[in-house]
N, C-alpha and C positions, 0 to 999 in steps of 0.2 A: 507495500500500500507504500535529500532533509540536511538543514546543516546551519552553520558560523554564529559571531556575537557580533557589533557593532561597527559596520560598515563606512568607507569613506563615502563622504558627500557627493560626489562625481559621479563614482559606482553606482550607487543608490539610485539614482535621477537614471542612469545608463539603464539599467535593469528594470525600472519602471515605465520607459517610455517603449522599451522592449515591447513589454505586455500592451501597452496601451496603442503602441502600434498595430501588435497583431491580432489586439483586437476589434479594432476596425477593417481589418482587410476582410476580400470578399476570398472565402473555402476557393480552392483550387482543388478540381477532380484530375488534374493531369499531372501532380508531384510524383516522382517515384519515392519510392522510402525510402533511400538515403534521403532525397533531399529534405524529405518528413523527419528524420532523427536529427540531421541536422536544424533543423527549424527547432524542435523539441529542446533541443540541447539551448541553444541560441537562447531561446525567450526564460529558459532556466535559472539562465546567469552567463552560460559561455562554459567552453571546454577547458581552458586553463583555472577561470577558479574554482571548476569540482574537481581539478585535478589536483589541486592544493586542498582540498578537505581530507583530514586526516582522521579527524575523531568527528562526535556528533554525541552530544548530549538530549533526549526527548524529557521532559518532565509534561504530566497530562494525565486525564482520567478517561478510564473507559464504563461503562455501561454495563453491565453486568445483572446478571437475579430474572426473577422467573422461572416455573420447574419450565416452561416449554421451552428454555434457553438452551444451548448446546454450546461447546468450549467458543473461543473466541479468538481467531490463529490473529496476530499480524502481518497478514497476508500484504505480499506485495513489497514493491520497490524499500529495500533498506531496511525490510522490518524485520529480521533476523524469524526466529523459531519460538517466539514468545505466545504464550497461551494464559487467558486467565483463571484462576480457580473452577475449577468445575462442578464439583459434588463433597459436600452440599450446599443444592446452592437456595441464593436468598430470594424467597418468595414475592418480593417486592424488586423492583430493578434498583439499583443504587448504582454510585458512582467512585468506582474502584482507584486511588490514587498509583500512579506507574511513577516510576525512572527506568529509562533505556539508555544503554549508555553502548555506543556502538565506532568501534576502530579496523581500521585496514588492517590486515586483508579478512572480513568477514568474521571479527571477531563482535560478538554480542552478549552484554549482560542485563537480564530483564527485572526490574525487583517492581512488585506490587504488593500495599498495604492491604490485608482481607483479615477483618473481625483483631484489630489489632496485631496482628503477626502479620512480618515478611517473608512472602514466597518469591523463593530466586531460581531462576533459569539461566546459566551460562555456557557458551558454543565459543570453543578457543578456537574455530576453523577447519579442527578435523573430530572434536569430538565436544561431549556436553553433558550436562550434571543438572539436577534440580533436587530442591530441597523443599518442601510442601508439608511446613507446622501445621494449615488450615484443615489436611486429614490426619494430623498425627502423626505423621510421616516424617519422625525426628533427624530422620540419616542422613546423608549425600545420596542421591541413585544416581545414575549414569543413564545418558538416557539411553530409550530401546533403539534397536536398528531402524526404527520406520522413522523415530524422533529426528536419529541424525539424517538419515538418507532426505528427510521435509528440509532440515538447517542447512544441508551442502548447497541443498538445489535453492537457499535465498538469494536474493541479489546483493550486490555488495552498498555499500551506505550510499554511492552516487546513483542507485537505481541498474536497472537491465540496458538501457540506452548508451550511458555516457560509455565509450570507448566499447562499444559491443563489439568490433572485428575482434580486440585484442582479448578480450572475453570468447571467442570463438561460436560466438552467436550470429545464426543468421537471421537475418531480419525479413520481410516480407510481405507487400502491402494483396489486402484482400476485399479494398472499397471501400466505400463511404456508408455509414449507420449512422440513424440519430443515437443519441446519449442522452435521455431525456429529452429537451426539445431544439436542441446543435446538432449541428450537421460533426462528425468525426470521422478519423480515418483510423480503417479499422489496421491494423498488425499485427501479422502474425511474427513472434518469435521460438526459433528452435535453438536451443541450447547446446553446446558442445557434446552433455550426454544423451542428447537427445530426444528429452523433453521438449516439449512449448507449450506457448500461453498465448492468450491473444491479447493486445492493449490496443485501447482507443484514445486517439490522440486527438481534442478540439481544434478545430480545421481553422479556428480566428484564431485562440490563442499559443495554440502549438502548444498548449500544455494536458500533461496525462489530464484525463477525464473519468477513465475506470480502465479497471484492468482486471482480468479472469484469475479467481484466488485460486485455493487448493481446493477441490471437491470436500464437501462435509457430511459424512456418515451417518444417518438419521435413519431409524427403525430398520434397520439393515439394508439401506440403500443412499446409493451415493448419489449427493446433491449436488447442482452446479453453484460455484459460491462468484459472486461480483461483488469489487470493491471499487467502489467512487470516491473520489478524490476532492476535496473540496475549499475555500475559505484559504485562497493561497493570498501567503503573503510574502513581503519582502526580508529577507533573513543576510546580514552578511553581503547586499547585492545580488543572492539568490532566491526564486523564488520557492517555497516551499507550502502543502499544503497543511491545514491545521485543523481541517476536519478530515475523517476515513469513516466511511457509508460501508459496513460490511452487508451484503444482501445475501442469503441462503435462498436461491430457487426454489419453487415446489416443484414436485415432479409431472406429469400429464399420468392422469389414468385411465389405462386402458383401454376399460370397459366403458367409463362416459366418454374418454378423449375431452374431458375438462382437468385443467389444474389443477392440483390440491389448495388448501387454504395458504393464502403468505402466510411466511414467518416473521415475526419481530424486525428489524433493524436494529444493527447493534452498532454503536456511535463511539469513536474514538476520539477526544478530543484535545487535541495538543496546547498546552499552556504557555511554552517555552521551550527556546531549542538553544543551544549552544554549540557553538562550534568550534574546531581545534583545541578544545580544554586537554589540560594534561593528565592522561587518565595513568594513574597505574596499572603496569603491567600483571599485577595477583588479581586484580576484576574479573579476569577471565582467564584464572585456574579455577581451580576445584574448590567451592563453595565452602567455606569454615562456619560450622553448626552455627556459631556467634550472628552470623549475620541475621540469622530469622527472626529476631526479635526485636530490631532495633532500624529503622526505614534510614538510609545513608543519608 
């Protein structure tokens, strides 16, 4: 489904007239996708200063509760392998307090406040730990093969885009869809391992709009999941969104060939981002029991 702290005044004005340009232009149906990622990258901030983000700090809350609720991934561009409490959950939705704290190359540590204790999730790049006081779950685990194999395949903090040949990603345009009520272009990407996903890019402002999450498993069948991207703002001279729209599809059935009922919308809302802080290097080892008790 992000980056820096306090940007020079030139930059700033540079990056916002970015947007404000492209968003007056009229959608072009005849870009090929390079020149669409390129566009994407541009209205972003530009390829040299996400080339310079190093670190990235998220502070924000997410959305949480209700039994019809189901886990809640950070799907998408930079969100590492992070999940929120899931069982048991709060029968009322509330608003769950996060820190992510995320450094090159692909390294992620997630801590979320639930019922007074912190729950931590960390991915050093090849491998990942969580520690879950909320079910009693006093230990370090390691997480399962399906955990890491979801954390490999994240994108790294600059998103799936920035520098995708040298990521070994092909890219691949599949036409224009609306996103709501904008015209977008729709791309496909396939991954070095050879996964993909589809992102839809707003054809005025060249910035993501949604992007196809991880399928979400519900009553023994797999959902399609969409994340919208929302409420971007200017961060560092780049731009960044500060809301994430996770949608869980219902599935068609059958026998009516009508949808299921929707599910919730589950709302991630970022308060604060920092960028290049100097994080230490033990963030993202193996989680010391101490930390569950005590929000950094």
């Amino acid at each position: 489904m992000l980056r820096r702290s306090m940007g020079y005044f030139t930059t700033l004005m540079f990056a916002i007239s970015i947007a404000a340009a492209a968003d007056t232009a009229q959608p072009k149906a005849n870009l090929s996708a390079t020149e669409i990622v390129n566009r994407n990258v541009a209205a972003r901030g530009g390829l040299q200063a996400w080339r310079s983000v190093q670190s990235m700090v998220w502070t924000g809350k997410l959305g949480a509760g209700g039994n019809q609720r189901s886990p809640i991934p950070l799907s998408g561009a930079g969100k590492g392998n992070a999940r929120i409490p899931t069982d048991p959950r709060p029968k009322e939705e509330v608003q769950l307090p996060f820190v992510m704290k995320m450094q090159r190359p692909r390294k992620v540590r997630f801590e979320i406040l639930f019922k007074g204790q912190t729950a931590v999730q960390v991915y050093d790049g090849a491998n990942g730990w969580k520690l879950r006081p909320y079910l009693n779950r006093l230990e370090v685990e390691p997480f399962t093969a399906e955990e890491t194999r979801i954390a490999s395949m994240q994108s790294d903090l600059d998103g799936p885009l920035v520098d995708y040949a040298a990521k070994g990603t092909r890219v691949e345009l599949e036409g224009m869809e609306k996103v709501e009520d904008r015209e977008a272009y729709k791309l496909k990407l396939t991954m070095k391992d050879g996964h993909s996903l589809h992102l839809w890019i707003d054809a005025r402002t060249f910035l993501e709009a949604k992007i196809e999450g991880s399928p979400r498993r519900l009553d023994g069948l797999e959902h399609p999941v969409e994340v919208y991207y929302r409420d971007y703002r200017v961060v560092n001279g780049l731009q960044i969104p500060f809301v994430l729209e996770t949608r869980v599809l219902p599935l068609m059935d059958s026998s009516s060939r009508k949808a299921g009922p929707a599910l919730p919308t589950e709302k991630i809302a970022i308060e604060a981002v920092e960028v290049n802080s100097k994080l230490d290097a033990q963030l993202f080892s193996k989680p010391q029991i101490q930390t569950a008790s005590n929000r950094p």
